[in-house]
C-alpha positions as CSV (number, residue, x, y, z in Angstrom):
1,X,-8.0,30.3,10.1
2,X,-8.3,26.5,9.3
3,X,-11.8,25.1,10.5
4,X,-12.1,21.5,12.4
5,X,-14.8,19.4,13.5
6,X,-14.1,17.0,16.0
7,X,-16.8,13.9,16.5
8,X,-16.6,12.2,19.7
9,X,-17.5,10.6,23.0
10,X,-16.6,14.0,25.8
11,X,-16.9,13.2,29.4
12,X,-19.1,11.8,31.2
13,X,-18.1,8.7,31.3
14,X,-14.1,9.5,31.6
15,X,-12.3,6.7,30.0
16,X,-9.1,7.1,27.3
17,X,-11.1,8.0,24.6
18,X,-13.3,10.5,26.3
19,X,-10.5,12.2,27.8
20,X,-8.4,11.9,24.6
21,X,-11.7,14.1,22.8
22,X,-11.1,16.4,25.0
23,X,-6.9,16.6,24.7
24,X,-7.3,16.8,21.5
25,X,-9.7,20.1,20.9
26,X,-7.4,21.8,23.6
27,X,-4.1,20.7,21.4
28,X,-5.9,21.7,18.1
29,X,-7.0,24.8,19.9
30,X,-3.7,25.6,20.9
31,X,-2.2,25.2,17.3
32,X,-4.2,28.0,15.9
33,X,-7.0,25.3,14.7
34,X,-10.8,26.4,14.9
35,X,-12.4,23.2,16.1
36,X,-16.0,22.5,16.8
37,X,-17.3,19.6,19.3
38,X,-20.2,17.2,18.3
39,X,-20.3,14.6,21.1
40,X,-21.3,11.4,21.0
41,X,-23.0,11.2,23.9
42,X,-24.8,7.9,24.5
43,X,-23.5,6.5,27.9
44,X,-23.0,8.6,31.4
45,X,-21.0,6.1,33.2
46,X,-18.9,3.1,32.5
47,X,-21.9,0.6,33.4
48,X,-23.9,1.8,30.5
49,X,-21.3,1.0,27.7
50,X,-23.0,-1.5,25.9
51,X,-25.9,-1.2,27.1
52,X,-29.4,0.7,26.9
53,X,-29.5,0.3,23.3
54,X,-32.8,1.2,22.5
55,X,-32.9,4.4,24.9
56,X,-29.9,5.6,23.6
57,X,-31.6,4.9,20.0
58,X,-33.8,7.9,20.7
59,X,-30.4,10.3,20.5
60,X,-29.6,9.6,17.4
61,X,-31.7,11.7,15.0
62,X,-30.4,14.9,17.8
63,X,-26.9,13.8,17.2
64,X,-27.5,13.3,13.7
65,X,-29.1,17.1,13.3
66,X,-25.8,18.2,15.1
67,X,-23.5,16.6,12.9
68,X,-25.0,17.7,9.9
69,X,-25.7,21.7,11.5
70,X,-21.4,21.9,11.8
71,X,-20.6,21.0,8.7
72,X,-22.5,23.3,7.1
73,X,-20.1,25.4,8.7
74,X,-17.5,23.8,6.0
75,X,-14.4,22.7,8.4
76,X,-11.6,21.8,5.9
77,X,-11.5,18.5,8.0
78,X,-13.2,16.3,10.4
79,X,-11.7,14.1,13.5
80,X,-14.4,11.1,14.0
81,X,-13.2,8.8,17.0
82,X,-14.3,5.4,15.3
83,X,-15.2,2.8,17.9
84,X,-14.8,-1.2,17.0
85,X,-17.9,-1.6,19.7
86,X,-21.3,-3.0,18.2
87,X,-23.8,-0.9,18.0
88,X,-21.7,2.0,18.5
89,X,-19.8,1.1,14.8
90,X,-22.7,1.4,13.1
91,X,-23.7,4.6,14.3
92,X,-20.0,5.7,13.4
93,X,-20.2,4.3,9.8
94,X,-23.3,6.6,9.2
95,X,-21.4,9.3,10.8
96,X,-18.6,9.0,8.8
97,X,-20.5,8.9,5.1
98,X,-22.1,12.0,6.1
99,X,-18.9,13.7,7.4
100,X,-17.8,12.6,3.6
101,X,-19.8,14.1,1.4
102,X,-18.8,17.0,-0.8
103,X,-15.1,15.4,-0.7
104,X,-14.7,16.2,3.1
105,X,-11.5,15.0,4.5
106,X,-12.5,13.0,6.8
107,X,-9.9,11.6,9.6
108,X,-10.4,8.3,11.3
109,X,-8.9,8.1,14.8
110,X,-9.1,5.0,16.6
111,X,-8.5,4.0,20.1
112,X,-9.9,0.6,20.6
113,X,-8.7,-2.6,19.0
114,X,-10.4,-5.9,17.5
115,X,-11.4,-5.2,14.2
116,X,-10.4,-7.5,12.8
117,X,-11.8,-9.8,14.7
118,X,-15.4,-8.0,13.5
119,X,-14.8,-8.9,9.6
120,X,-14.5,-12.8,10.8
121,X,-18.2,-12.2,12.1
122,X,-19.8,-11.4,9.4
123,X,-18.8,-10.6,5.1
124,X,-21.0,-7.4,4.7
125,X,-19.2,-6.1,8.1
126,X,-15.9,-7.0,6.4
127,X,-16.9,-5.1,3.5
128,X,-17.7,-2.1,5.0
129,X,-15.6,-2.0,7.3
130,X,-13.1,-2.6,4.3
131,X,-14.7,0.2,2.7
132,X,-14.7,2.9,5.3
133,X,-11.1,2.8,6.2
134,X,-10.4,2.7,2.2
135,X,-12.4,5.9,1.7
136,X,-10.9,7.8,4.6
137,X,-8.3,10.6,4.2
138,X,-6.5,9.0,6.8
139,X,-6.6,6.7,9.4
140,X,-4.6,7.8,13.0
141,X,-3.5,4.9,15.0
142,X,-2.1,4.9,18.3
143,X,0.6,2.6,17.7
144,X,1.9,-0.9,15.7
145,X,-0.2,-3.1,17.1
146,X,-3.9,-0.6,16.1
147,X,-2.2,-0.3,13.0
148,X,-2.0,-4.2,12.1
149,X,-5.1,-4.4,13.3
150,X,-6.5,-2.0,10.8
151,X,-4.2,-3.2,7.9
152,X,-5.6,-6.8,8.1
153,X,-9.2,-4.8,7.1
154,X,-7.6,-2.5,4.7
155,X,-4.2,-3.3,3.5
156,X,-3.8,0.0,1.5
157,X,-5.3,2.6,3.4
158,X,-3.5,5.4,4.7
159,X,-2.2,5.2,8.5
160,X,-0.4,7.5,11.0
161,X,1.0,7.0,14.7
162,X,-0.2,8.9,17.0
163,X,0.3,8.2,20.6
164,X,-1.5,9.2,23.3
165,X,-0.1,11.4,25.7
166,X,-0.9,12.4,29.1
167,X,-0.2,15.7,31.6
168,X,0.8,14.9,35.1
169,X,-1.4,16.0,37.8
170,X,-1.1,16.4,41.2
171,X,-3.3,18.3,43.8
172,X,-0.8,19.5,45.9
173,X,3.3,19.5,45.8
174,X,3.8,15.8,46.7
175,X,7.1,14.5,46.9
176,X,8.0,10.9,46.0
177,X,8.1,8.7,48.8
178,X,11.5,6.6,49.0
179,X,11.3,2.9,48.1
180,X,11.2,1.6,51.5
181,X,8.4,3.5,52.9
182,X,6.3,2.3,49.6
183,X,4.3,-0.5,50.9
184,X,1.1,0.1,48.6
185,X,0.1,-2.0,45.5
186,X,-2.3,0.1,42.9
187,X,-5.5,-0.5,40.4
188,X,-6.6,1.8,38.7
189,X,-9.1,1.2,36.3
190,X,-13.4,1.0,36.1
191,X,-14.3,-2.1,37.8
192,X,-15.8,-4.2,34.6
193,X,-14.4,-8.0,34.4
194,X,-12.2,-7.0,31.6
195,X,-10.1,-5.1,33.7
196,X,-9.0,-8.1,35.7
197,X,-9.6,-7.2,39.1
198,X,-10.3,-10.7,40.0
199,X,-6.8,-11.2,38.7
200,X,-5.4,-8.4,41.1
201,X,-6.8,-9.7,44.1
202,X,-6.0,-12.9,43.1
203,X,-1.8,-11.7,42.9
204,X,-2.5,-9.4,45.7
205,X,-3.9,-12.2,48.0
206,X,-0.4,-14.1,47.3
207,X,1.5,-11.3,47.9
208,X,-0.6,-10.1,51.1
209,X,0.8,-13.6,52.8
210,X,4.2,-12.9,52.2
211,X,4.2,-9.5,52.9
212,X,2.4,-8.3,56.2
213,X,3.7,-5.0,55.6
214,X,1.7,-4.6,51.3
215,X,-1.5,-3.0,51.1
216,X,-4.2,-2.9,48.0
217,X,-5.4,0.3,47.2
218,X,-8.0,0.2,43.7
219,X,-8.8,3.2,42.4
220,X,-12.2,2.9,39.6
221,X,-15.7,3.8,39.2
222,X,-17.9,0.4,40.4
223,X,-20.2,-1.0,37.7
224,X,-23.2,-1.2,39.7
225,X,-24.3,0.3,42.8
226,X,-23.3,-2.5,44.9
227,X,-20.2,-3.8,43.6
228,X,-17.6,-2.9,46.0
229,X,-19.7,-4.2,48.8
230,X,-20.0,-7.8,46.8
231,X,-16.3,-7.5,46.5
232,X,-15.7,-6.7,49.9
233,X,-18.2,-9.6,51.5
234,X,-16.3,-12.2,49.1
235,X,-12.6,-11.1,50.6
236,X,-14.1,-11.5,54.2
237,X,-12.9,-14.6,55.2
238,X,-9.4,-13.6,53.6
239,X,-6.7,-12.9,56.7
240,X,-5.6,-9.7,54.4
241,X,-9.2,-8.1,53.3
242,X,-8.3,-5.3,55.9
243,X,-5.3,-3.8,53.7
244,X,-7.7,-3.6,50.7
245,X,-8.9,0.1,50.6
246,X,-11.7,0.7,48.0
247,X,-11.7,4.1,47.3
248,X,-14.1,4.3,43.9
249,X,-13.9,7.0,41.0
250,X,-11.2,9.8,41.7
251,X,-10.3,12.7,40.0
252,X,-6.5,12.5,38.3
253,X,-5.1,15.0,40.9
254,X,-6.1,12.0,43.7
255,X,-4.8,9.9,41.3
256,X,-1.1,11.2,40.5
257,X,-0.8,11.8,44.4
258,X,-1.1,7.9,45.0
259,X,1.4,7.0,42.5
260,X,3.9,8.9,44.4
261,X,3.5,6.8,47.6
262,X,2.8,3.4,45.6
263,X,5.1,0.6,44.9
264,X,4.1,-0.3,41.4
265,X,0.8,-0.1,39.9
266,X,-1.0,-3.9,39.0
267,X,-2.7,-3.7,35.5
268,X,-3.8,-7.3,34.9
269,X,-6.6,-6.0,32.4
270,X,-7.7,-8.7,29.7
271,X,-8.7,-6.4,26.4
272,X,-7.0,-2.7,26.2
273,X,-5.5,-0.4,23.9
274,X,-3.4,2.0,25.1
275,X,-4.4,3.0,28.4
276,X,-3.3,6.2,29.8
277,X,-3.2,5.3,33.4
278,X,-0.2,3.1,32.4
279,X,1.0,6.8,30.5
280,X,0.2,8.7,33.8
281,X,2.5,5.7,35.7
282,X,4.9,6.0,33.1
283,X,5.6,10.0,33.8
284,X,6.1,10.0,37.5
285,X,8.4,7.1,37.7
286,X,5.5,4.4,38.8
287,X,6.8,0.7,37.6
288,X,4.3,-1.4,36.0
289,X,3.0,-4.5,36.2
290,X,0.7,-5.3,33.3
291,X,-1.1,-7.8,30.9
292,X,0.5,-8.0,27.1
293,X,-3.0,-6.9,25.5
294,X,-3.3,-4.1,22.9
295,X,-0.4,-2.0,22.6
296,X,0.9,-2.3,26.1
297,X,3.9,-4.4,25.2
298,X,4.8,-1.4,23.1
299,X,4.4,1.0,25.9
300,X,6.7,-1.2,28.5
301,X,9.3,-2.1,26.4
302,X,12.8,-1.4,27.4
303,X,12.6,-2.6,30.7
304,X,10.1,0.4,31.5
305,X,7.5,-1.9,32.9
306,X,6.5,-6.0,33.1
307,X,3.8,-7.9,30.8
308,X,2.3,-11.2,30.8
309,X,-0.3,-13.0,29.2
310,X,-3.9,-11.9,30.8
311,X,-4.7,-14.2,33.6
312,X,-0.6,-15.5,34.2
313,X,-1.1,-14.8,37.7
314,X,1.9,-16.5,38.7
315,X,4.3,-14.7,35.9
316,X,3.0,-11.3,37.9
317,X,3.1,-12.3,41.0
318,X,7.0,-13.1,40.1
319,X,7.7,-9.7,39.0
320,X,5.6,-8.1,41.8
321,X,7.9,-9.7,43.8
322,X,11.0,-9.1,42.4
323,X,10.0,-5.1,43.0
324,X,9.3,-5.4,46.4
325,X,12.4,-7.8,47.6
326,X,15.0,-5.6,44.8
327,X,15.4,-1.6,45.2
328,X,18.0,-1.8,42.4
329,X,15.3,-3.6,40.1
330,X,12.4,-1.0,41.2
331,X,15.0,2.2,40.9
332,X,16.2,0.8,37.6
333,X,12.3,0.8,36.6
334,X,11.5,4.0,38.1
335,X,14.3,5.5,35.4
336,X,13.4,3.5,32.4
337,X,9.5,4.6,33.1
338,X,10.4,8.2,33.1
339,X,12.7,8.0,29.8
340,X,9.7,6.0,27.9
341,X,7.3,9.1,28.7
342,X,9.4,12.1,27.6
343,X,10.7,9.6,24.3
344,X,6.7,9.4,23.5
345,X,4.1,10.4,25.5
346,X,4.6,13.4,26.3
347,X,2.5,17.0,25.5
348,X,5.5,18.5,22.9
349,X,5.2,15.0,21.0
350,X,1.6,15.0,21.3
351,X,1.2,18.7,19.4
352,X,4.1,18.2,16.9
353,X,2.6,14.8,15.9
354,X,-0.6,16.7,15.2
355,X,0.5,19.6,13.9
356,X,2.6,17.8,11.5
357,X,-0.1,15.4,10.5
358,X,-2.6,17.8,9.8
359,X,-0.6,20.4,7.9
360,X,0.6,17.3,5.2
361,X,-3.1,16.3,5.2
362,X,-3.9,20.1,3.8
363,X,-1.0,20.3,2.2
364,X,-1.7,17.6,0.4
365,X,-5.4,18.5,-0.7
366,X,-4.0,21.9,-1.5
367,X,-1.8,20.4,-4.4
368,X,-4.9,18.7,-5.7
């Protein structure tokens, strides 16, 4: 049997790449693979990203000791989940030359964006970031846009498309609610200022005067303990802060049930890469509404969805209302979002992509 190690952030937090960790050890379990799980486990919930530097600083030598206990095992390859987040890259780097020693394949997989932007920062960071995409077996790329990104670093180094998929989840048999008894708007994201929730109230607000009928609904784990109250005092003097329903984290079964009684979901975020609650929209038929960061375009292309530049609060207003006022426009959606998941994001894709990937990569070694 063909050995694996995996190196990445599991839940908690749950965020794309968390969740993708775990996808991905189920998948590679599912092909036959043995895989093995070091975790990266520096934050518990979204509000420590970035933060707690030097108390996460104390993990590293345990992390280090796990890494270096599984591949004495000898996997024929590794999966690290390479992050473009300072200090977190840095930790990865290290990672990576270790998981590279003895002429290891060593797989990249990336699921954030902006490095790029990191080599204007600073020449040695160019360099080695130059270096460790060079030296990698491969690295796997969710889409066009992630792979520019990482071709501007390292013009020659070996890329592959992967995207991300997602399983539809519901917690009971839900049917879809017809368009004219959809009178909910939906965010769904963690609650950090990059996810533009300013900018969803914001188009909501606008909408909420036209319409006395919409409602707000925004699903996503609060930052701080008192962030949906702060939220909630600011909209009080709003005529429409009672048809904005916080309802904080949820699991993906609450989740997949509100899409089916929502009118579009509102994804105004300002940095992304590609984020599966757009996927999870994508599969049940849920139109979109989104900012034109990271690979999004490329997700809502083909009149699947709607994307604007982040903060164009009038461009999504427009197309917000165009969905409500138009039930040809919104059904036409509803079909176009479906097609885009089964042409790409779905489970079969997701294993075949894999499968294919990974038997080449040994293929490959094999002949050497």
């Amino acid at each position: 049997m063909i050995r694996g190690l995996i190196i990445g952030q599991t839940p908690p937090p749950e965020n794309g790449s968390s969740r993708m960790a775990i996808l991905l050890v189920e998948t590679l379990t599912y092909l036959g693979f043995e895989i093995n799980v070091v975790s990266k486990d520096f934050s518990k919930n979204s509000g420590e990203i970035g933060k707690k530097y030097l108390a996460k600083s104390f993990a590293l030598p345990k992390l280090f000791k796990k890494v270096s206990f599984n591949l004495r095992k000898n996997p024929q390859f590794v999966v690290l989940f390479l992050t473009s987040r300072i200090p977190s890259l840095i930790v990865d780097v290290f990672l990576f030359w270790i998981a590279q020693r003895k002429n290891r394949k060593v797989v990249l997989y990336i699921h954030t964006m902006g490095f790029s932007s990191l080599t204007k920062r600073s020449f040695l960071l160019a360099l080695v970031l130059k270096r460790v995409f060079s030296k990698a077996t491969a690295v796997v790329t969710l889409g066009a846009a992630m792979e520019q990104d990482i071709k501007a670093v390292a013009p020659h180094c070996r890329t592959v498309n992967i995207p991300n998929c997602v399983l539809p989840k519901s917690s009971k048999e839900n049917k879809a609610a017809e368009f004219s008894t959809r009178r909910q708007v939906l965010f769904v994201s963690n609650m950090a200022n990059s996810k533009g929730i300013d900018t969803f109230l914001s188009v909501f607000g606008s909408l909420a005067r036209q319409n006395k009928d919409i409602c707000a609904t925004i699903v996503g784990q609060p930052l701080y303990e008192n962030q949906i109250a702060e939220i909630q005092s600011a909209l009080l003097n709003s005529e429409w802060s009672n048809r904005v329903k916080f309802l904080g984290y949820q699991k993906r079964e609450v989740i997949s049930d509100l899409f089916q009684g929502s009118l579009f979901l509102l994804y105004p975020s300002r940095e992304d890469a590609q984020p599966l609650v757009i996927l999870e929209a994508l599969a049940v038929g849920l139109p979109v509404v989104a900012s034109n960061v990271g690979m999004i375009p490329e997700i809502l292309q083909n009149g699947s969805g709607f994307t604007f530049d982040p903060g164009d609060i009038e461009g999504m207003l427009k197309a917000c209302e165009n969905l409500i006022e138009d039930k040809l426009l919104w059904e036409s959606t509803v079909t176009k979002a479906v097609q885009a998941y089964e042409a790409r994001y779905n489970m079969e894709i997701f294993r075949s992509n894999w499968s294919l990937f990974l038997v080449g990569l040994l293929e490959i070694d094999a002949k050497h």
